[in-house]
N, C-alpha and C positions, 0 to 999 in steps of 0.2 A: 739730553732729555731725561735721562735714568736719575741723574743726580738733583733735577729740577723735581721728579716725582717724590723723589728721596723727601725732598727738606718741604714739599710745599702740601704734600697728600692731608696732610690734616685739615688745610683751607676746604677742602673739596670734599671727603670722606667724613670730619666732623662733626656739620649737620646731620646727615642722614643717620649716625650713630647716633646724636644725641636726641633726636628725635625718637628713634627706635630703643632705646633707653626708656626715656619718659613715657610714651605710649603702648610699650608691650614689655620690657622686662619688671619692669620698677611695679605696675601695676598686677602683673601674673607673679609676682613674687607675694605680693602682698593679697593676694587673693588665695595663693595655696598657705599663708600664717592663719588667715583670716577663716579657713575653714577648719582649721582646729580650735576657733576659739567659740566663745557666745556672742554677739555682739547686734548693739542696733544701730551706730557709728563706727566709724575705721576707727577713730579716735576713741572709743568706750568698749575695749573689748575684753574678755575674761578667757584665758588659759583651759581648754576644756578636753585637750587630747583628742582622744579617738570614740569618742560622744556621738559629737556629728555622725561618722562614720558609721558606727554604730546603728546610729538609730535611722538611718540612711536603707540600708539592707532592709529593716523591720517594715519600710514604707512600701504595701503593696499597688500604690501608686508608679512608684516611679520601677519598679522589677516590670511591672506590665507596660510601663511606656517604651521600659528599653528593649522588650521582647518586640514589643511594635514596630518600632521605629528600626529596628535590624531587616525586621520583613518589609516595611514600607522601602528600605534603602535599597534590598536585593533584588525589590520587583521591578522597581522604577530604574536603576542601571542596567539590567537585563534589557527591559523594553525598548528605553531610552534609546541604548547602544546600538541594539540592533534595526530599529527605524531609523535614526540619525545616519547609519552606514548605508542602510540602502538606500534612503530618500539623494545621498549623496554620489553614491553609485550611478543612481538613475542620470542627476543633474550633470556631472563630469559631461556625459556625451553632447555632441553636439546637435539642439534641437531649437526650434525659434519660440522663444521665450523664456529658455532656460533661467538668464539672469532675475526675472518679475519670478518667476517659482522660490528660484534662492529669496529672495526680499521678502516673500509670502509666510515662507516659514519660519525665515527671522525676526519678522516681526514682533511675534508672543515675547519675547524673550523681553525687551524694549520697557512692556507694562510692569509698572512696578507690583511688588508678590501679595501689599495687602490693593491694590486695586482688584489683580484676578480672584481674590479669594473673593471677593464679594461679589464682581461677573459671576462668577461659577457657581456660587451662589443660588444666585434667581436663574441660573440656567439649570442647575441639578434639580434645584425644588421643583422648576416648573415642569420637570420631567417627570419627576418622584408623584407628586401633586396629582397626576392619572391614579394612582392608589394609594391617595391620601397616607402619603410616608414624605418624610422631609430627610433630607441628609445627616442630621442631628438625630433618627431614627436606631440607629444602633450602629455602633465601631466597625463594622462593616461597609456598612453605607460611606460612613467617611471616611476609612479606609480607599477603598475604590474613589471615592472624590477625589482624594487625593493623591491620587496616583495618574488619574485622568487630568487634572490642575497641573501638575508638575510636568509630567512631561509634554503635555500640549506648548508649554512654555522653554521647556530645555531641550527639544528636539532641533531646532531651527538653528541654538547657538552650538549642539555638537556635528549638527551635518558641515558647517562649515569647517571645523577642524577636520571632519574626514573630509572633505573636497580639496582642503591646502595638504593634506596627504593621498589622496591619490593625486593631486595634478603634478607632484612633483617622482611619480614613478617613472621611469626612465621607458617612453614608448617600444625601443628598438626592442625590450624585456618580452612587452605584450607579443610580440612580434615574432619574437624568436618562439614564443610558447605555442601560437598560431602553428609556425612553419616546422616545427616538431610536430605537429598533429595533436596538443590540448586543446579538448572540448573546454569553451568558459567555465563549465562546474569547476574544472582541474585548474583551471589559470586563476579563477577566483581562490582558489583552495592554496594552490601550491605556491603563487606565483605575489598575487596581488595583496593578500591579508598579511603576511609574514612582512610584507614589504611597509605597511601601513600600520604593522604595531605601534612605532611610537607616536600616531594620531589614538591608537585603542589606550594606550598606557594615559594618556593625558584625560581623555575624555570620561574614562572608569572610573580616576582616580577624582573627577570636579566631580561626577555622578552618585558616586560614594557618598564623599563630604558633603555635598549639596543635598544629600538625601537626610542624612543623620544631623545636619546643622538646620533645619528645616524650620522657622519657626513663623513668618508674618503670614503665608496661606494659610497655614494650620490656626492662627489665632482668627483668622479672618472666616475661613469656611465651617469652621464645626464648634472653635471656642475649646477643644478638649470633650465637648457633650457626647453621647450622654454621659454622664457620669463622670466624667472623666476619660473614660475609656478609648475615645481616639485621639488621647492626648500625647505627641512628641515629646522626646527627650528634652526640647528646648524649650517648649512649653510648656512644661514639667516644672525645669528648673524655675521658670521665672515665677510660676503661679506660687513654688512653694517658696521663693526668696520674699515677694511682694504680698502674694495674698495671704500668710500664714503667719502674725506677729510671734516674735519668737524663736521664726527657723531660719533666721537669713542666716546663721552657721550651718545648718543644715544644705540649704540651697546651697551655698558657697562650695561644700563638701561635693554634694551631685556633680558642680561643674566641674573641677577637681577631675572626678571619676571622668566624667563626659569626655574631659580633655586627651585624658590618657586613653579612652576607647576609641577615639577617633584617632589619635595620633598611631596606636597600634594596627589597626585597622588600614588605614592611607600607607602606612608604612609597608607593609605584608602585602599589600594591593599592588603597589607600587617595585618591590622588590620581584614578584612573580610573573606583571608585564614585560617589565624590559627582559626578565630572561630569557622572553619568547623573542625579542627582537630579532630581526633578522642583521 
């Protein structure tokens, strides 16, 4: 079998390389040249160094979307985590109807991101609409929309990764922390979360990226309005690649940056969960 792997693994391994070649290195190589140059085709492009970059920093557009979007990501992982753990908490036990609960809350998740922006939409205005303020009202407003949009949506798909993580804690555990005399507070604390880290490490780190890669709610619920001001990083980038003739070097350069904040970010996120594993 060893020597069958040996000679034939390229049949099987191949594709997926040359695929992942073509659709992600070939294209992110040409997109970090492309953001040193000027261009308004890949094919017409001019040598422009650290320009983009440059003028990147001077844009107080996108310094405020990335301050935004740091705090949009911290509120909504915070919240997310800790409703998704309890709602999952709750459901573990056994009670009649448990299963239709779980489906209840997974459900959001299911609707695609520019359908809910426009739901929440005529649900926020119609709420706002008591004092004649609309969610396009000021970056606050859509701030909290957005926050409210997101995790009513990504609650439902992280409870279920903590449910496939507590159901696989080893009962006899609980059991033994019982018949030692731990209150729940202590079992929850000492016993059940340390156990369940690598459900926290996975779901932080989708809640993170999901938070800061954030772009079809955000186009759909506020548009960036007013002013721009509750506009995401990813909304950011596109409005200045598409709507700006002239700075698709510029855009290009944003995404550039965007890539290596996220990547550092997931990474350091990621590194500091699992050292908590148990």
């Amino acid at each position: 079998m060893y020597r069958s792997l040996k000679r034939w693994w390229w049949l099987f391994t191949g594709p997926t390389i040359a695929a992942f070649i073509i659709g992600f290195v070939a294209p992110f190589a040409l997109g970090v040249y492309l953001s040193f140059t000027k261009f308004t085709t890949v094919t017409k492009s001019r040598w422009v160094g650290l320009d983009n970059y440059a003028r990147l920093l001077s844009d107080d557009t996108f310094l405020h979307s990335l301050w935004y979007t740091a705090a949009f990501a911290l509120v909504t992982t915070v919240i997310i985590n800790v409703v998704a753990f309890a709602v999952a908490y709750m459901l573990v036990k056994k009670f009649k109807g448990s299963n239709l609960y779980r489906s209840v809350f997974f459900m959001p998740n299911l609707i695609g991101g520019i359908v809910l922006g426009y739901v929440w939409l005529l649900l926020l205005n119609g709420i706002l609409g008591h004092w004649a303020r609309s969610i396009t009202y000021s970056a606050t407003y859509g701030f909290w929309g957005l926050v409210i949009l997101v995790c009513w949506q990504q609650i439902g798909y992280m409870m279920v990764i903590y449910i496939a993580g507590l159901q696989s804690i080893p009962g006899e555990l609980i059991e033994s922390a019982e018949v030692d005399g731990a209150t729940p507070r202590q079992t929850l604390r000492s016993v059940i979360i340390p156990l369940v880290m690598p459900s926290i490490t996975v779901c932080t780190f989708l809640t993170i990226t999901n938070g800061f890669k954030l772009f079809d709610q955000n186009l759909a619920l506020t548009n960036g309005a007013p002013s721009r001001q509750s506009e995401l990083l990813a909304l950011n980038i596109y409005n200045t690649f598409y709507g700006r003739t002239g700075f698709e070097g510029v855009g290009q350069a944003k995404a550039v940056i965007f890539l290596i904040i996220v990547a550092a970010i997931s990474l350091l996120q990621n590194r500091f969960a699992r050292s908590k594993e148990a």
